[in-house]
C-alpha positions as CSV (number, residue, x, y, z in Angstrom):
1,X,41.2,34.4,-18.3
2,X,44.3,32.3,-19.9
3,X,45.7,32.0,-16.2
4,X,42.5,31.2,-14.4
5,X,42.8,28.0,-16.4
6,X,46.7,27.3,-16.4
7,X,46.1,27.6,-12.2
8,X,43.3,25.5,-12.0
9,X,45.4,22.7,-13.8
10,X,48.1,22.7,-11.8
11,X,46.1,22.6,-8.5
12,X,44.2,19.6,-9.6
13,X,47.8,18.2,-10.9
14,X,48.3,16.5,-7.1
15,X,45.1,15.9,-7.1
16,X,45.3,13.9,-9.9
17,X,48.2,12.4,-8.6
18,X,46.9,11.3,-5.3
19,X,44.3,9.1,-7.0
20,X,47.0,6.4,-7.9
21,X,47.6,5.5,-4.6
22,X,50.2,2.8,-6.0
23,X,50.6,-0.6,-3.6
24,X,49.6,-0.2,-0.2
25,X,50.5,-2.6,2.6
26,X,48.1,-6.2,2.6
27,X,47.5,-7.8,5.9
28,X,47.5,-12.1,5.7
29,X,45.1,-14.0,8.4
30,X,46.0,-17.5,9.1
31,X,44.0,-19.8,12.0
32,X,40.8,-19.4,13.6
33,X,37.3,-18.8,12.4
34,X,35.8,-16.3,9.7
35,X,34.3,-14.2,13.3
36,X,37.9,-14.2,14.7
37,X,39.8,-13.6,11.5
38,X,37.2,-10.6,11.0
39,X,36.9,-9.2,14.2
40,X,41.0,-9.0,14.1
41,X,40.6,-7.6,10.6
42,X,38.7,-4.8,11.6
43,X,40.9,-3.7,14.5
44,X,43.9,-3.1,12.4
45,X,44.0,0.1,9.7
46,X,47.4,-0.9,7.8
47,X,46.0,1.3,4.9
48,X,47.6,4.1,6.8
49,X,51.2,2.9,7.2
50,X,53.8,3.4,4.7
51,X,55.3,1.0,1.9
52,X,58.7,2.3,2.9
53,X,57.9,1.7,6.6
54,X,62.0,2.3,8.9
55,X,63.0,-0.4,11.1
56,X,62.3,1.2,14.3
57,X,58.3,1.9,13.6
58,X,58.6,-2.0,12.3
59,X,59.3,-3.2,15.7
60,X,56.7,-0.4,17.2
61,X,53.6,-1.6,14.4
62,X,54.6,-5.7,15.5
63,X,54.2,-4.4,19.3
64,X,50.7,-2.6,18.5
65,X,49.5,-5.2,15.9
66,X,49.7,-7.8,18.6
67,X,47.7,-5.8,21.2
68,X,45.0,-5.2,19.0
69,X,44.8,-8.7,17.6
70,X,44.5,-10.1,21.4
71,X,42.3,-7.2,22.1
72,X,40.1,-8.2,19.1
73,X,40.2,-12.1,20.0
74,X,39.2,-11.1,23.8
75,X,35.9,-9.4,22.6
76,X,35.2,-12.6,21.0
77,X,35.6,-15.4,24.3
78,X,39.2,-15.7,23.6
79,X,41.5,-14.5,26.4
80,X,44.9,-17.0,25.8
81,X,45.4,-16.7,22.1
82,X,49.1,-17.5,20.5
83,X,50.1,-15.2,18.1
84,X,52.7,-15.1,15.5
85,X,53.8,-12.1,13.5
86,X,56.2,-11.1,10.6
87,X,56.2,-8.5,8.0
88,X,57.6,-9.3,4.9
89,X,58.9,-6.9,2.3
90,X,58.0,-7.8,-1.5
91,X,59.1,-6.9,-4.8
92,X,56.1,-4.4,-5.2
93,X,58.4,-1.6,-3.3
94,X,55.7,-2.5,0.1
95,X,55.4,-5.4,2.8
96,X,52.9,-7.5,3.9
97,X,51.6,-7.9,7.3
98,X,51.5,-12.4,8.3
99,X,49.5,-13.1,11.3
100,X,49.2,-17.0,11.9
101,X,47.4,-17.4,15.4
102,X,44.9,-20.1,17.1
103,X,42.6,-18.5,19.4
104,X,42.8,-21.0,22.0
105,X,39.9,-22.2,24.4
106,X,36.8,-20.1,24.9
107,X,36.0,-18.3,27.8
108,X,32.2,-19.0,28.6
109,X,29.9,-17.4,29.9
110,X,29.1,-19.3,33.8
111,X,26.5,-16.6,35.6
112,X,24.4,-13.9,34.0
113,X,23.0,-12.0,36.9
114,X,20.3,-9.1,35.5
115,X,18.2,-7.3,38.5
116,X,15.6,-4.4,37.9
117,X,14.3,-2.7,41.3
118,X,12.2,0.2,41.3
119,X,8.5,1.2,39.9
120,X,10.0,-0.9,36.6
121,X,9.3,-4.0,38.1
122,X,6.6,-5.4,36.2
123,X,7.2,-3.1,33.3
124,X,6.6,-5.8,29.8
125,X,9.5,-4.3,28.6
126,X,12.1,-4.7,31.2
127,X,10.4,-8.4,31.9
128,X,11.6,-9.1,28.1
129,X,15.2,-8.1,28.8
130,X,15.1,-10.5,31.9
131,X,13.5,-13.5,30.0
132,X,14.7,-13.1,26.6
133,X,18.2,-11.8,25.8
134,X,21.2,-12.9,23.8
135,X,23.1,-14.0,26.1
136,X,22.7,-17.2,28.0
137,X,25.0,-19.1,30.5
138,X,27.0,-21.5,28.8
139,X,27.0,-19.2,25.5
140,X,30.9,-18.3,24.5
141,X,31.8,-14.7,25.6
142,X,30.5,-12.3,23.5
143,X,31.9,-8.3,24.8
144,X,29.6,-6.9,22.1
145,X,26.7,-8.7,23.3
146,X,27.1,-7.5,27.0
147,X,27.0,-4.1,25.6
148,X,24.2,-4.8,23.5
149,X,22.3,-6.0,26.6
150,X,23.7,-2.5,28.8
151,X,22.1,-0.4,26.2
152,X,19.2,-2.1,25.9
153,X,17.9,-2.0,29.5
154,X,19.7,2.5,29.1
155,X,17.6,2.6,26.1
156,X,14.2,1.4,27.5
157,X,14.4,3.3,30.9
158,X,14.8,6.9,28.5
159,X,12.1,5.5,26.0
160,X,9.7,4.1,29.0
161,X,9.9,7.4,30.8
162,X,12.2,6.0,33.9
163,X,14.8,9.2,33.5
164,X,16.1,8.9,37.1
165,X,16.9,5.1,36.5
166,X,20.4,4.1,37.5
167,X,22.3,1.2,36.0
168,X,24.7,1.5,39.2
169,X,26.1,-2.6,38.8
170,X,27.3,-3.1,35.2
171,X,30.2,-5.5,35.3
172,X,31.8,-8.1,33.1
173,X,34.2,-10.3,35.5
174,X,36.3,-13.1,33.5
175,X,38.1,-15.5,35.6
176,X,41.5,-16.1,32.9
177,X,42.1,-19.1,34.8
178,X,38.9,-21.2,35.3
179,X,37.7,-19.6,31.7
180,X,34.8,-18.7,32.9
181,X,32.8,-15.0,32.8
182,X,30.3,-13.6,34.9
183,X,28.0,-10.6,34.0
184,X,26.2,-8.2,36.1
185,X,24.0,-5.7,35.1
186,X,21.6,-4.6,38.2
187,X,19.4,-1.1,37.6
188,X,17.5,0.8,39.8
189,X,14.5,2.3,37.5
190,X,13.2,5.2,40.0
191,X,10.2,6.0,39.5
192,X,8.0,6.6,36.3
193,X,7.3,9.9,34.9
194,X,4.1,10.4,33.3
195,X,3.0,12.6,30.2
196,X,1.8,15.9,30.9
197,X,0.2,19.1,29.2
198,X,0.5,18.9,25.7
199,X,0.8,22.3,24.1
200,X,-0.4,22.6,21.0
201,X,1.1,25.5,18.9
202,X,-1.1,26.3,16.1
203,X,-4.0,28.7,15.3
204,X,-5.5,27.2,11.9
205,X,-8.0,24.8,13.8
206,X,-10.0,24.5,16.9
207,X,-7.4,23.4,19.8
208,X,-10.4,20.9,20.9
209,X,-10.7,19.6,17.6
210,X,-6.7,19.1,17.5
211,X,-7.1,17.8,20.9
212,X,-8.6,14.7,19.6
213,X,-5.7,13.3,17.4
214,X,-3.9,12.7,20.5
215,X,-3.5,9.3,21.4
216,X,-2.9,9.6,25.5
217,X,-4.4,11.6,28.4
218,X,-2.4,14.0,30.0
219,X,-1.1,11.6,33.4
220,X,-0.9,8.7,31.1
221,X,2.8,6.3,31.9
222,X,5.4,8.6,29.6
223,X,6.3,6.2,26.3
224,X,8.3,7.4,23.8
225,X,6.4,5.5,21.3
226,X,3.1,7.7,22.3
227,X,4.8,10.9,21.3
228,X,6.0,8.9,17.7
229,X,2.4,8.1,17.6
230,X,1.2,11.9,18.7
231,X,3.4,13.2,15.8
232,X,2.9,10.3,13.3
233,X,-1.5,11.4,13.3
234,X,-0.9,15.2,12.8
235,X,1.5,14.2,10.1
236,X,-1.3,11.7,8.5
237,X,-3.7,14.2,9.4
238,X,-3.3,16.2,6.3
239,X,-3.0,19.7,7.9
240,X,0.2,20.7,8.3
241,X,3.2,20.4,5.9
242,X,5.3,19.6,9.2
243,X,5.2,19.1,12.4
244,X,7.8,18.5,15.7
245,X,6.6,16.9,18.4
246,X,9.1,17.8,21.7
247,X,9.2,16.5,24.6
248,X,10.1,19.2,27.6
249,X,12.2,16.6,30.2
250,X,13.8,19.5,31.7
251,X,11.1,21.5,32.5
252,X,9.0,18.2,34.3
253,X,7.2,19.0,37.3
254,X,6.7,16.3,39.2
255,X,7.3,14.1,37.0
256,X,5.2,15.2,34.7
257,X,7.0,15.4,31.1
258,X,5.3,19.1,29.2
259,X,4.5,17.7,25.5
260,X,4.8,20.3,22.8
261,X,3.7,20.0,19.4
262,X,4.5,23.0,16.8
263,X,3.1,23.2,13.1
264,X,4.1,24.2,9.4
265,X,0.5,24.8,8.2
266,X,0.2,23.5,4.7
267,X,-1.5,26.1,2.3
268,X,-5.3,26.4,2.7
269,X,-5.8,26.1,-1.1
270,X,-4.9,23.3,-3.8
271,X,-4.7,23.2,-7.8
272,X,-4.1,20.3,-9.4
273,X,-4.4,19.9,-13.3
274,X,-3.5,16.3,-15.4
275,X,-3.9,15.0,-18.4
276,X,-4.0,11.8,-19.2
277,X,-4.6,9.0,-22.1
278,X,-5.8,5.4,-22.2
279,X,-7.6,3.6,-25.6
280,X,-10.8,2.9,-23.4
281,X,-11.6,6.4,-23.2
282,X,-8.7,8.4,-25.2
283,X,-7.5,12.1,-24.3
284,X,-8.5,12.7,-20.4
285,X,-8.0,16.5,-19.0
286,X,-8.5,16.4,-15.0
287,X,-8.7,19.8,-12.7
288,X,-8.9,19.8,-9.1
289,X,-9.5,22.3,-6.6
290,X,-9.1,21.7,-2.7
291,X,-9.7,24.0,0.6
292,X,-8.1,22.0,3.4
293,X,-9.4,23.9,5.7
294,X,-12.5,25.2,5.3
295,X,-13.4,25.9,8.9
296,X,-11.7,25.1,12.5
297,X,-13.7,22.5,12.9
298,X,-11.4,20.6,10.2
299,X,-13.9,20.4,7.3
300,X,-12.9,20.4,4.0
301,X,-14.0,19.9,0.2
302,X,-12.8,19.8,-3.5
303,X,-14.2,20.3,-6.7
304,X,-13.0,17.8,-9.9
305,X,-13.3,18.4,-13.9
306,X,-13.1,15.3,-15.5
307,X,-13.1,16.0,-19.9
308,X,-13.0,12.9,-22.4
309,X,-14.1,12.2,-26.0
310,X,-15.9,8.7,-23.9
311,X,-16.8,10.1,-20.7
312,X,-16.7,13.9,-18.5
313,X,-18.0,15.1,-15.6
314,X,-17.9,17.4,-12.5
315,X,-18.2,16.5,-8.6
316,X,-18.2,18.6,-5.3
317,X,-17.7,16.8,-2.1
318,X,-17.7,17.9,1.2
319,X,-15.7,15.9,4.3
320,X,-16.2,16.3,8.0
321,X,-14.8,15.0,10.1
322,X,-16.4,12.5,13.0
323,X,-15.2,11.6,16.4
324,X,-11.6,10.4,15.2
325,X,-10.9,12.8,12.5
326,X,-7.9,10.6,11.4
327,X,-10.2,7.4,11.0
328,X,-13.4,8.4,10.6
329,X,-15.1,11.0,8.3
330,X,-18.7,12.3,6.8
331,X,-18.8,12.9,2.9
332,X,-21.1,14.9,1.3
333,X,-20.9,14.8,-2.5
334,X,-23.3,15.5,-5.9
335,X,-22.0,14.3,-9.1
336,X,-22.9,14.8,-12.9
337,X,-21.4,12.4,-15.2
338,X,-22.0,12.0,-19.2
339,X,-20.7,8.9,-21.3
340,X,-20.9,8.2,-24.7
341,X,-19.1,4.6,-26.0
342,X,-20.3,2.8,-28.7
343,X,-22.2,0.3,-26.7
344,X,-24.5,2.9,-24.6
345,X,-25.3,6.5,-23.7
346,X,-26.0,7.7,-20.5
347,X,-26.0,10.9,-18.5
348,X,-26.1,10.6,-14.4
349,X,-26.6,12.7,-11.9
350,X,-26.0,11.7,-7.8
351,X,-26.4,13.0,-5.3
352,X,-25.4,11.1,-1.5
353,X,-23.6,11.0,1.5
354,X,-20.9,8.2,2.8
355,X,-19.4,7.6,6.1
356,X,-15.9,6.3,5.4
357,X,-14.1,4.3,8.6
358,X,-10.3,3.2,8.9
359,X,-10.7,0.1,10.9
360,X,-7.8,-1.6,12.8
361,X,-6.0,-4.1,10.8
362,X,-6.0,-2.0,7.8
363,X,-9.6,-2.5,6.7
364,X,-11.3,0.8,5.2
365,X,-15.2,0.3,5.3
366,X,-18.1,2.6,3.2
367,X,-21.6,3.1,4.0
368,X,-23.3,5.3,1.9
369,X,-26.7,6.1,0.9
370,X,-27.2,7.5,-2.7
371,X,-29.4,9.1,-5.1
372,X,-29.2,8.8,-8.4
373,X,-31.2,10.1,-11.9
374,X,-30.1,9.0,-15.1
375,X,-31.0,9.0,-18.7
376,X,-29.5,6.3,-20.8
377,X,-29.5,4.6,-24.4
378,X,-28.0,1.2,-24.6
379,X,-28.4,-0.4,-28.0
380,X,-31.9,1.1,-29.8
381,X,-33.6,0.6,-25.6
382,X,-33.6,4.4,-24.4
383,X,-35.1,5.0,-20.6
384,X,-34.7,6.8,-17.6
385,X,-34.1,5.2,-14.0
386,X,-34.5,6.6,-10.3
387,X,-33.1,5.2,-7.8
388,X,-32.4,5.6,-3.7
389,X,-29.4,3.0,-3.4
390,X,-28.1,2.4,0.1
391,X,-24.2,0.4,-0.3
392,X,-21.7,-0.9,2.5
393,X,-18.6,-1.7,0.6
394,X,-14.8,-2.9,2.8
395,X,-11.7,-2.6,1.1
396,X,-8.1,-3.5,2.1
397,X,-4.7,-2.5,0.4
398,X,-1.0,-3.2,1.4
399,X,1.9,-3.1,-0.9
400,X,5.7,-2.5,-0.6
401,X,5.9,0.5,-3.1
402,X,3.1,2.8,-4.4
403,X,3.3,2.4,-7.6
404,X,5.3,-0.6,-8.6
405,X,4.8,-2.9,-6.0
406,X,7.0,-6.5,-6.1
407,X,4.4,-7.0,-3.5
408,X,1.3,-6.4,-2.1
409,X,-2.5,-6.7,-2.9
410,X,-6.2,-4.6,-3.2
411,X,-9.3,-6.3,-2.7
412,X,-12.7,-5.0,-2.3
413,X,-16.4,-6.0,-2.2
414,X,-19.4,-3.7,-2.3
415,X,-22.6,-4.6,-1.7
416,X,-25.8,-2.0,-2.9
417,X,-29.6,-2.0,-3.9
418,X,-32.7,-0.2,-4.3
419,X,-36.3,-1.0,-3.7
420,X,-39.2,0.1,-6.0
421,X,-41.1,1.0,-2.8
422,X,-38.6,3.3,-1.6
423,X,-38.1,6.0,-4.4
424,X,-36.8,3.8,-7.0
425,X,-38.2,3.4,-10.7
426,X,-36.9,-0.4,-9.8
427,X,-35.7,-2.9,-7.4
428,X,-32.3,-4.7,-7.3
429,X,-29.2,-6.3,-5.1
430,X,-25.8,-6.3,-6.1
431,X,-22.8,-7.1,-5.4
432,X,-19.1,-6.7,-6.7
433,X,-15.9,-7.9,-5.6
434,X,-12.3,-7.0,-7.1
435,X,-8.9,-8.0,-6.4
436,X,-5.2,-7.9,-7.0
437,X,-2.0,-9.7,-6.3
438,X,1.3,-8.5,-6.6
439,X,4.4,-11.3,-6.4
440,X,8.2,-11.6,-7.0
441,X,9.1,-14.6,-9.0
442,X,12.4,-14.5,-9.9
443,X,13.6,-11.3,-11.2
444,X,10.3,-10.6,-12.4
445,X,6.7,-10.0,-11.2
446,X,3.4,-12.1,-11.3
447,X,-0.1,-9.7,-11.7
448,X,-3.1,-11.8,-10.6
449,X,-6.3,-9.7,-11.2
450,X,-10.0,-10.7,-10.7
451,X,-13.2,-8.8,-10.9
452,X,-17.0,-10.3,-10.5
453,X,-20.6,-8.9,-10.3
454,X,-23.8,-10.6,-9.6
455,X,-27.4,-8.6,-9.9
456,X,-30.6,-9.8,-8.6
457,X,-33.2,-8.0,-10.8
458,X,-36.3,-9.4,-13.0
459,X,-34.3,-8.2,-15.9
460,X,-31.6,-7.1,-17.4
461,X,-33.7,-4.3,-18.8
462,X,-35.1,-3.0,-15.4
463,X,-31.1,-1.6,-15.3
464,X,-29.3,1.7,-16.1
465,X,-26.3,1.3,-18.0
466,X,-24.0,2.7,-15.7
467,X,-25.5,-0.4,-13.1
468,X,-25.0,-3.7,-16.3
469,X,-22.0,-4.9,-16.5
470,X,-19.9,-5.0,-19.3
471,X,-15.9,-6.0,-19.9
472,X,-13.6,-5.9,-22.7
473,X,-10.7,-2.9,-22.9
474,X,-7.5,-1.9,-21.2
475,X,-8.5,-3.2,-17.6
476,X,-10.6,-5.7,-18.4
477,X,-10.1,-8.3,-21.5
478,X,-7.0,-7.3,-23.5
479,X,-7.7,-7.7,-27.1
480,X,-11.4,-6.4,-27.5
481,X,-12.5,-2.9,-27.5
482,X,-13.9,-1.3,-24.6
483,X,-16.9,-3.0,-23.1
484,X,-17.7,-4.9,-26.6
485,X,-17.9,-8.2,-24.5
486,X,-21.1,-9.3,-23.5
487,X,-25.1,-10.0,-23.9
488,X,-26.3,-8.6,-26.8
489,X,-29.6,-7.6,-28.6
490,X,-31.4,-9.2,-31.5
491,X,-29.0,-6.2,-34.0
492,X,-25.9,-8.0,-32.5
493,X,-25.5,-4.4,-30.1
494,X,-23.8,-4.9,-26.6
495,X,-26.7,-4.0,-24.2
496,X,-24.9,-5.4,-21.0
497,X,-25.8,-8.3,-18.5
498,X,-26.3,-8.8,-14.8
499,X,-23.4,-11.1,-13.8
500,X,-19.8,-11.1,-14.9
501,X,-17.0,-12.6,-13.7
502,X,-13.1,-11.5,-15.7
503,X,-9.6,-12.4,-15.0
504,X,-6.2,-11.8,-15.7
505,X,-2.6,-13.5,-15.2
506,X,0.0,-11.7,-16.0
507,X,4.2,-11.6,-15.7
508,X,6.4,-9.0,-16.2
509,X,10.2,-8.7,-16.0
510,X,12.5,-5.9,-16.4
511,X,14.7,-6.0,-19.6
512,X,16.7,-2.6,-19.0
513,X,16.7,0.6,-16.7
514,X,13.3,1.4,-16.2
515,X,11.7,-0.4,-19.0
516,X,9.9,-3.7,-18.6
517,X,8.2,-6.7,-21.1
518,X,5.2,-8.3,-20.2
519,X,2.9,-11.0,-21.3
520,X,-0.4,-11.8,-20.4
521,X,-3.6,-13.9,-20.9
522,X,-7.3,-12.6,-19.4
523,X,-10.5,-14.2,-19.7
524,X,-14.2,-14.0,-18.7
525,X,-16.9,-12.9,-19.5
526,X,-20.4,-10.9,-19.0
527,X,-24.0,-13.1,-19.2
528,X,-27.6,-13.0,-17.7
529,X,-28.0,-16.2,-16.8
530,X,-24.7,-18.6,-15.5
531,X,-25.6,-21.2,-17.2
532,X,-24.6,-19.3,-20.5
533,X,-21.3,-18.8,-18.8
534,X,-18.8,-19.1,-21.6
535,X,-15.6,-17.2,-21.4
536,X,-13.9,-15.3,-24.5
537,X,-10.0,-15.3,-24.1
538,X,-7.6,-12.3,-24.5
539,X,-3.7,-12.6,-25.2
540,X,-1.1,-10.9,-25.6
541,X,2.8,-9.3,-24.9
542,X,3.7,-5.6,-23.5
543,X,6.0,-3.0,-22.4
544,X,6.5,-1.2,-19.4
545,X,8.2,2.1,-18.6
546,X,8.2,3.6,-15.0
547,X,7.9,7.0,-15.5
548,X,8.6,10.0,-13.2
549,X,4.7,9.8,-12.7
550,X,3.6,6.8,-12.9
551,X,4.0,3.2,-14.5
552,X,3.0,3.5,-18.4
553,X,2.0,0.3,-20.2
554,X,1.6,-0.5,-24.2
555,X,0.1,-3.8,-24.8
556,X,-0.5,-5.7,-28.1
557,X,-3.4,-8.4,-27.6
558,X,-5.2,-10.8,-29.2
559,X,-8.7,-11.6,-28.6
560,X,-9.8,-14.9,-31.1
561,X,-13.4,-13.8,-30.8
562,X,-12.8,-10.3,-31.4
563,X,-13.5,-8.4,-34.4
564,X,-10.3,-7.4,-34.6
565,X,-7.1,-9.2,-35.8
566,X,-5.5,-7.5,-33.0
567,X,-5.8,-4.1,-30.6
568,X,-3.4,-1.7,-29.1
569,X,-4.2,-0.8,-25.0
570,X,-2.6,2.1,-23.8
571,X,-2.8,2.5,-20.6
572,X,-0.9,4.3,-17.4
573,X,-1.3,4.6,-13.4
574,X,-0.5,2.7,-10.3
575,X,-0.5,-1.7,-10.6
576,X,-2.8,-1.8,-7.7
């Protein structure tokens, strides 16, 4: 093996070698403007030439130097440049290239003559090219505009369907001696292909129920940005690990473009298992199981384990789809849920359906109607509630990154109630909204959060727990345990109120790698009347390390009407 090793060190000896590439040949601009100088730049490669360049290829790289320097200066308006050139050898054993020029006066543009004929007259997209282009007469020459502007008006006859189009004038005419350029682009679009049959090859679902994630009709005006959109929905649509959308030019028949769509089925069946940890609730073990298919019809449901020392449960819901299975879907669900913190009890049990719509301009909507049965202790008050709650909640989330945004925002509002009359041990309106912002400042971030309830109810005491509101813990008021602020009994227990409003300000900024520091001051506060509004104050500094699953925070706060000196929040997931 001695002589594997003694070969292998002499092959990478050259290799070694060859990274000291020593002085190379340097290239001096003098004259002009920073476009010219780099536009001449850019046309020469001296990197290539020898230091120990002979006389004879001297005289040869002079001659080719000054081509491509005029060349260069031409594509910029500049057709009667002066040029002078020398090399000069130095003591460094290479030479430098001297170029001193001045570029002369510009060739302008005088007549910009762009004419579409054919079925694309009319077409919003070639009407932009004629009124809106980068080129305008009097503007100084410009080569790489003009073939900017030819490949525009190629590009949007192949994306717009015209394939027989014909760009057959496409000249740029410069008169040296007047200065003056004249460009002529005229293109004869044919006529317009339109989609036709779409072919979809797959056997998991229904073709009909497919069918209805396309976003044309078979005759529609061919677009290349239908068939982006065509393969963008089955790619959202969660059914297929891949998919390739083709479009069949050569087989059209007249001019009707065959569309087919072929699929990488993702696996019918899902497992997902996490664990987790946050002071609120401590230890959290999650398992869920998914059938993504459960039918052709494109129904599917899951199953979720949720196991805490503060709060378990299990859920089943079922989704079908409605009439745009990408926007719109049906969810069936039941629910049981136990939690035990040291300001209440309860066990829940729901049961309810939800119609969830994606509405244009990024707005999600909810309505659902609910039942819900639930047994509950909050300070020494033990009861039992029923309740038939119909909600309508809108929601609306954009950020730049998924988990640590530099910007973006959530904000939602949900309003719900129940009437005694209508299966209900009690009557009551609610509403809660909750937001976020996300902003750069600097090299750092600003974290705005603000949550808000308001109950209408004769009393506080007419409630479940899981309907009061409380605050205090990791999301809510830093520096008090979790949901210790609010009304209390005559013992001094946290029973909960009907109103609350809690916010949060917040800047991070990153310190090294992944890590971050933060610090932060929240406020609010949870009362039964408004006019005993008084908010309690949390403040306090932090770390923050985005992990491989997720941003992970550590906060030390201070809350100077908490029972405690100070609290540690540990806490992980996405900022928004």
């Amino acid at each position: 093996m001695r002589w594997i090793g003694i070969l292998l060190a002499l092959l990478a000896f050259p290799l070694a070698a060859d990274e000291d590439n020593g002085p190379v040949p340097g290239l001096v601009l003098e004259g002009g403007t920073e476009l010219q100088r780099e536009n001449i730049r850019n046309s020469l490669n001296l990197a290539r030439q020898p230091c120990d360049l002979p006389g004879f290829r001297e005289r040869r790289l002079l001659r080719d130097t000054e081509e491509r320097a005029r060349n260069a200066l031409r594509a910029v308006g500049h057709y009667d440049a002066e040029l002078d050139l020398s090399l000069e050898r130095d003591n460094d054993g290479c030479w430098d290239l001297h170029l001193t020029f001045d570029p002369g006066p510009p060739t302008t543009v005088e007549t910009v003559d762009i004419q579409v004929t054919g079925e694309g007259v009319g077409d919003l997209a070639f009407e932009a090219v004629l009124s809106q282009t980068d080129i305008q007469e009097g503007d100084v020459l410009r080569h790489d505009r003009y073939d900017t502007l030819r490949n525009r008006m190629t590009r949007i006859a192949a994306d717009r369907g015209y394939f027989d189009a014909d760009l057959h004038t496409r000249r740029l005419e410069v008169d040296r001696e007047n200065r003056t350029a004249t460009i002529r682009l005229h293109m004869d679009t044919g006529e317009r292909y339109r989609i036709g049959r779409v072919t979809l090859d797959q056997d998991i679902l229904a073709p009909e129920f497919v069918e209805r994630m396309i976003p044309f009709e078979e005759g529609d005006p061919y677009s290349s940005s239908q068939i982006i959109a065509l393969q963008r929905n089955l790619n959202d649509s969660g059914y297929f690990s891949g998919v390739r959308v083709r479009p069949l030019r050569d087989e059209a028949e007249d001019r009707h473009v065959p569309i087919v769509a072929e699929f990488e089925p993702r696996r019918r069946h899902s497992y997902e298992a996490g664990i987790g940890y946050s002071t609120d609730i401590g230890p959290r073990l999650r398992f869920r199981f998914e059938n993504r298919y459960a039918n052709k019809r494109g129904h599917r449901y899951h199953a979720e384990l949720e196991a805490s020392p503060v709060r378990s449960g299990v859920g089943f819901n079922y989704a079908i789809p409605l009439r745009d299975p990408l926007r719109e879907q049906l969810n069936l669900f039941t629910t049981y849920r136990t939690e035990d913190t040291d300001t209440q009890q309860s066990d829940r049990f729901q049961i309810g359906a939800n119609r969830v719509l994606q509405r244009t301009g990024g707005w999600q909507t909810t309505e659902g109607l609910r039942y819900e049965y639930e047994d509950y202790t909050v300070g020494e008050e033990t009861d039992r509630s029923r309740l038939l709650i119909p909600s309508y909640r809108i929601g609306r989330m954009e950020a730049d990154d998924p988990m640590t945004p530099r910007r973006g925002y959530r904000f939602d509002i949900t309003v719900q109630g129940a009437q005694e009359e209508l299966l209900s041990s009690t009557s009551f309106a609610q509403v809660l909204a909750s937001g976020k912002v996300v902003r750069a400042i600097g090299p750092g971030r600003v974290l705005a959060r603000a949550d808000a309830g308001f109950t209408e109810v004769d009393s506080v005491h007419e409630l479940p727990s899981s309907l009061r509101f409380f605050a205090g813990g990791d999301a809510s008021i830093r520096g008090y345990g979790y949901q210790k602020v609010g009304p209390t009994n005559e013992d001094g227990d946290v029973i909960g109120g009907r109103h609350k409003v809690v916010g949060s300000l917040e800047y991070d900024i990153p310190v090294r790698g992944n890590w971050s520091a933060a610090a932060f001051v929240d406020a609010g506060n949870v009362v039964n009347e408004w006019t005993e509004f008084d908010p309690v104050y949390g403040v306090g500094v932090g770390v923050r390390w985005r992990s491989p699953v997720g941003p992970i925070r550590v906060d030390i706060a201070h809350g100077p009407d908490s029972d405690d000196d100070f609290r540690i929040h540990f806490s992980m997931g996405p900022d928004l």
